[in-house]
N, C-alpha and C positions, 0 to 999 in steps of 0.2 A: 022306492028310491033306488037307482040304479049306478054302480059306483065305476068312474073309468079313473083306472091309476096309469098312471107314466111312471115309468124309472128313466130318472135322469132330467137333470135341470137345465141343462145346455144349449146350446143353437135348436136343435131340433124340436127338443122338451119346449122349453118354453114358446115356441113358436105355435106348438100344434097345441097347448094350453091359452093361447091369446086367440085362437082361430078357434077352438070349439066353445070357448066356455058364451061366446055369443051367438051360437048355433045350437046348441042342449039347453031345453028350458031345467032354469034355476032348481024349482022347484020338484024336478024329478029326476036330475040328476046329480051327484058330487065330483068334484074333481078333486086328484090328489095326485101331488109330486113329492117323489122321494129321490134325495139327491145325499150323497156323503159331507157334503159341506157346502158350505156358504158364497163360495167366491166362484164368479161367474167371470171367464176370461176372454180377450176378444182376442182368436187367437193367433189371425191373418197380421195383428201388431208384434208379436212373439220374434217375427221375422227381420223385423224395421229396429228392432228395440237394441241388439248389439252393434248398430251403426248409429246409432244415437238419435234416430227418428223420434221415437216414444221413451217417457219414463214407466215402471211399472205403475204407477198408482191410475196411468192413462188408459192401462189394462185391464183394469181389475172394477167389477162392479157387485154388489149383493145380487145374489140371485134373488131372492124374494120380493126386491123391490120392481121387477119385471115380470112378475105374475100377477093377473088383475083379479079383482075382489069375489069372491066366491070359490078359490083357489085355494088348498090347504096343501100344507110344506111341510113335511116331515123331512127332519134329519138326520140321516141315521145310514148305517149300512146294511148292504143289502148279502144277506148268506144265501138265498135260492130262490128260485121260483117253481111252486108245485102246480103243473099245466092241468093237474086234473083236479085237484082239491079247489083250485081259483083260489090259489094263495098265495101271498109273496112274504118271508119268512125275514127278519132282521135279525142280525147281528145278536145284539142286544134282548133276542128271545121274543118281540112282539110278532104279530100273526095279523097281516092285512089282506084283505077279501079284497075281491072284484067280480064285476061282470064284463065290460071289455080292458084287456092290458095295454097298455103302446109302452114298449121298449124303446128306449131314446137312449142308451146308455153308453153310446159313443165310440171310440177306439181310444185307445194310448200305447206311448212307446216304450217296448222292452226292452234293454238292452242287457237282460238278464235271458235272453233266449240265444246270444251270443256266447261265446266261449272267450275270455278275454277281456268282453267290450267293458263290463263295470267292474275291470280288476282297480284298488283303491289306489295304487300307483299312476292309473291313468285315465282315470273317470272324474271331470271338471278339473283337470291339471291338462293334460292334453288332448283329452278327445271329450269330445261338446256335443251338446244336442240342441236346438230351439225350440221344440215344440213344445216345451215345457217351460215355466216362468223361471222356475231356477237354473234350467241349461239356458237360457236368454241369456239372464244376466252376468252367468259365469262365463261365457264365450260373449259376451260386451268386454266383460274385464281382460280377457285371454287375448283381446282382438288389437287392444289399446297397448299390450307389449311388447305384441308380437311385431320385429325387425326383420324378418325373415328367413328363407327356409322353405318346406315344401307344404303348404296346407293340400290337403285332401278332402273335397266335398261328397260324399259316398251314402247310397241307400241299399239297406240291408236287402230288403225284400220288397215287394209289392202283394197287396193293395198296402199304401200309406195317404195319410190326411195330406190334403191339398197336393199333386204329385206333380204339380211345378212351382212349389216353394225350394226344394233342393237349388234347382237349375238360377232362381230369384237369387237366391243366396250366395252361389257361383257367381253374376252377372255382378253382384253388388259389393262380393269383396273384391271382384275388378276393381271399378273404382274407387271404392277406397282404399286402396292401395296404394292406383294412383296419385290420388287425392294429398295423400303423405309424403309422394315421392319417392313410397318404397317400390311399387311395382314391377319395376326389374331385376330384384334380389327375390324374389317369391314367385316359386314355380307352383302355378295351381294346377290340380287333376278332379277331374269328375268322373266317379268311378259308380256303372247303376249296372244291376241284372240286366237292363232291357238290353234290345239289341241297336239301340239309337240314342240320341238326345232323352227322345218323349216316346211316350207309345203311339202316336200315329203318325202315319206317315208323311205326310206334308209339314205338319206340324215339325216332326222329331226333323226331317233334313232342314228346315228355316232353322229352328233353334242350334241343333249342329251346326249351322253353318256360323250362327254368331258365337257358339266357344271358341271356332277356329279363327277367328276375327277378333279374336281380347287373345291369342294363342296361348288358352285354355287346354289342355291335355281332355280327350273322349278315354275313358278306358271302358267298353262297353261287355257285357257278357261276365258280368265277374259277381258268381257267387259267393258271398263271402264264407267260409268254415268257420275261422278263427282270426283274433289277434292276439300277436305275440308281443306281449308288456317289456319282452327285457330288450327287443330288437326294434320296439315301435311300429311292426310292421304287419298288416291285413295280408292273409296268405285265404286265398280262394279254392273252390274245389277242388279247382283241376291243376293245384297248387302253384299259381301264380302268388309272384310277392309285390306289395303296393309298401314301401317304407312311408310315413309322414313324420313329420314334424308339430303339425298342428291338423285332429283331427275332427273335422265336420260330421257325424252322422246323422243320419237315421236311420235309428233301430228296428228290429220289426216290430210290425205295428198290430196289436191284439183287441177283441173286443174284452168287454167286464169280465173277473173271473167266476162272478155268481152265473153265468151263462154256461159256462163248465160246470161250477155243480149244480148246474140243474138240470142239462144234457140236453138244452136247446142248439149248441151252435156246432159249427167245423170245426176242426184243427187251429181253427183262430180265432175262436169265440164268437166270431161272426153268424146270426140267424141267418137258417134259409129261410128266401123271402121273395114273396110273389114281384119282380122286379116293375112294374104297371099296375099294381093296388097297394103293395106292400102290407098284405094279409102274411101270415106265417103260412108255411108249404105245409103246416101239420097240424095243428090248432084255430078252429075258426073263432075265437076270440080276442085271439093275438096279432097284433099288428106292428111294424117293425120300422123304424123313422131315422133316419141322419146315416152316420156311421157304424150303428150297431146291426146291420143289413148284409147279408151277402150281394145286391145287386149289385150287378157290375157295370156302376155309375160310377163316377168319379166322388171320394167322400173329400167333398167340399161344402162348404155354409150354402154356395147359389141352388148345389142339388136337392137340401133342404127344404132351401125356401120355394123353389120351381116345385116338389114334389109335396110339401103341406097346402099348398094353393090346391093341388087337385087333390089332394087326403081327402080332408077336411068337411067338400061338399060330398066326398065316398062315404064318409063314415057316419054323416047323419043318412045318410040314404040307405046305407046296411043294416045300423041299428035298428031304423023302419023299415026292413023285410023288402026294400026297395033293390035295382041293379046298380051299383057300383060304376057309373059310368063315364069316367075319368080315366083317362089311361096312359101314364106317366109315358115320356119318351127318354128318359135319363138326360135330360136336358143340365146342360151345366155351363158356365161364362165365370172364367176368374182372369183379372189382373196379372199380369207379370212385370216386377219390377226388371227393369235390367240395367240400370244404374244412369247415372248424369243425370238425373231427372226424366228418364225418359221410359218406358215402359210398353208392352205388348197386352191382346186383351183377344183374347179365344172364346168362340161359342160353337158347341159342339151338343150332340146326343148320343143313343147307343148307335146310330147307326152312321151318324154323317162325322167325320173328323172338322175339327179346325180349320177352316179353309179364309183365303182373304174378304174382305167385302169392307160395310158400314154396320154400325150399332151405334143405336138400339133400331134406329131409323131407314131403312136401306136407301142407298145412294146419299142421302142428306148426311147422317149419321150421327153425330159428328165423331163418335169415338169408329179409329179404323182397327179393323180385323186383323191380327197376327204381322202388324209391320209397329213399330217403335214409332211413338208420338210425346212430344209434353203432355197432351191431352189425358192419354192413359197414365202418366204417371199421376198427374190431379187427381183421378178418378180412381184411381188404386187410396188416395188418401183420405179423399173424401166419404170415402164407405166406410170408414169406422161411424162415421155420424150418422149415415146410414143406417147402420147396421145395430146400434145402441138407440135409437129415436123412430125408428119405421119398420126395420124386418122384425126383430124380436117383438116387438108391441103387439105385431103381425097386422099389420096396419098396407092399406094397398100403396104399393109400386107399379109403375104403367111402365110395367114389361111382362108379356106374354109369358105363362109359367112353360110352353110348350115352344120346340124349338123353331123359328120361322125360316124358311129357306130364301125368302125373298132377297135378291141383290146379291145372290149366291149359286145362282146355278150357271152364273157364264161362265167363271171356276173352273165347276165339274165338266162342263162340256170345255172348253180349254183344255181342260186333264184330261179327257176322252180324246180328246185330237191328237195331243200329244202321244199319246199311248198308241192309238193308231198310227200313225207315222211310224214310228219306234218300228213297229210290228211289220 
């Protein structure tokens, strides 16, 4: 009997446990997931929930009730993994074997890697976070006070989960703002490392062009150092000062700390990882799934679910001495709210940006590419049911896990014309 353990219960975990446990016969394989706790969050709602979209309990599901039968749940924490014993070591002193690993064990945010950021004076009093259930609901209550003043929407660093939630969040405290009536007493700023809106480029000048259209403050290029508690104010390297009032972030964003001591990952917990198998660069039993990856996809839920479509049929074909013949494109498509009901929807891979078109369908579509629709914001809400009832089950969606170019290349040659002219 041959034992494949996952660490991590999450999007990806559970997804690549619904996809193999009907590909590895029963009988000669075990499956096991180890996760810290029980509550499995749907975390695209995290965003919606301090404008009053979702309540928490519309968040929050058992993890183990989305694992299918043959599946065993350990819970418990995880102190290290020994890559050469094939061990994975708990908390608690117990000693779990394997033959293949998948690390599913995600990102979360620090803001204990900041200088400032969780001083107690100003950590859920005035500076919030969302990607987390209790910076949700403490920036919902922060949000319903706040009269106005300067809010500031700010990412610490990059790589971060889903990396046009920030800009979502921007878009939608526009609105309600509006919505209130206060919107002309509250000056917003969007303050990001990058050198734009977005990191790429067509994308990042569309998006830019709608903060300056809600006249949203860009402060781009700002690495933050520090914040200072007694003056309210984010002071950058090159010591620039951003004062707020009501502060938005995102912290930097780390993999598991068992990944440090067990001396698989970067500087940021993150595995390296074969970005097109997602094999470990160092260990050929280790395989590397979701957020807990150094590839440089976007860690979003769709990159999951596009790249456990082609895992899945890799990994019974490795285990049988087979080639691996699936070759992820980092394929990724998320939603963008941007408020009034109305919403953008980007599909992109490692190589092609965000460009306009139709999706899923080209030409027909119906959902349009990187332009604001009702359409898209339906379909930004409609994926929670989605995403609770079909991806995680891992149950088929008739979307290509691999990126299609079709009803996208007049685009690129538009963009090519353009450029030549230019020149």
């Amino acid at each position: 009997m041959k034992n494949l353990l996952v660490l991590g219960g999450g999007t990806a975990g559970t997804m690549v446990v619904n996809k193999l446990r009907n590909k590895l016969p029963k009988d000669l394989w075990e499956i096991t997931v180890i996760d810290q706790d029980q509550e499995h969050i749907y975390q695209p709602g995290l965003l919606l929930m301090p404008f009053g979209t979702y309540e928490p309990e519309q968040l929050v599901k058992k993890r183990q009730s989305f694992f299918p039968k043959g599946v065993d749940f350990i819970q418990a924490e995880i102190e290290k993994v020994d890559p050469i014993l094939n061990k994975v070591f708990l908390v608690d002193g117990r000693e779990i074997g394997y033959d293949y690993l998948v690390i599913a064990s995600g990102t979360t945010p620090r803001p204990d890697q900041t200088p400032g950021m969780n001083e107690p004076t100003l950590w859920y009093k005035s500076v919030f976070d969302f990607y987390t259930l209790a910076g949700s609901i403490a920036l919902r209550d922060a949000l319903k006070s706040f009269t106005g003043g300067r809010l500031v929407v700010h990412i610490s660093e990059m790589p971060i989960k889903c990396p046009v939630a920030p800009l979502e969040f921007t878009f939608l405290a526009d609105a309600y703002f509006e919505k209130r009536g206060i919107r002309d007493k509250v000056d917003i700023v969007y303050v990001t490392p990058l050198e734009g809106a977005f990191t790429k480029p067509v994308s990042s000048k569309y998006l830019g062009g709608m903060l300056e259209e809600r006249k949203i403050t860009l402060e781009p290029d700002f690495v933050i150092e520090h914040i200072d508690a007694d003056t309210k104010t984010m002071v950058s390297m090159d010591e620039r000062e951003i004062p707020f009032d009501l502060l938005v972030t995102i912290p930097v964003n780390m993999g598991a700390d068992f990944i440090a001591r067990s001396g698989l990952g970067d500087e940021l917990n993150y595995v390296p990882t074969n970005k097109h198998n997602f094999l470990s660069d160092e260990f050929p039993n280790i395989f590397v799934l979701g957020d807990a990856s150094n590839i440089p996809a976007s860690k979003a839920g769709s990159v999951a679910h596009f790249a456990i479509d082609l895992f899945s049929e890799n990994f019974v074909n490795y285990v049988n001495n087979r080639p691996m013949e699936n070759s992820f494109d980092g394929h990724a498509n998320c939603f963008i709210e941007s408020g009034n009901r109305k919403g953008l929807l980007i599909d992109f891979n490692y190589e092609v940006e965000p460009l306009t078109g139709r999706f899923p369908i080209p030409v027909i579509g119906p959902l349009p590419l990187l332009k604001e629709s009702y359409l898209n914001h339906i379909g930004k809400l409609a994926f929670r049911w989605i995403y609770w009832h079909i991806l995680l089950k891992g149950r088929y969606l008739p979307i290509p896990a691999l990126m299609s170019m079709a009803g996208k290349e007049l685009v690129i040659k538009e963009n090519k014309e353009r450029e030549n002219a230019n020149n």
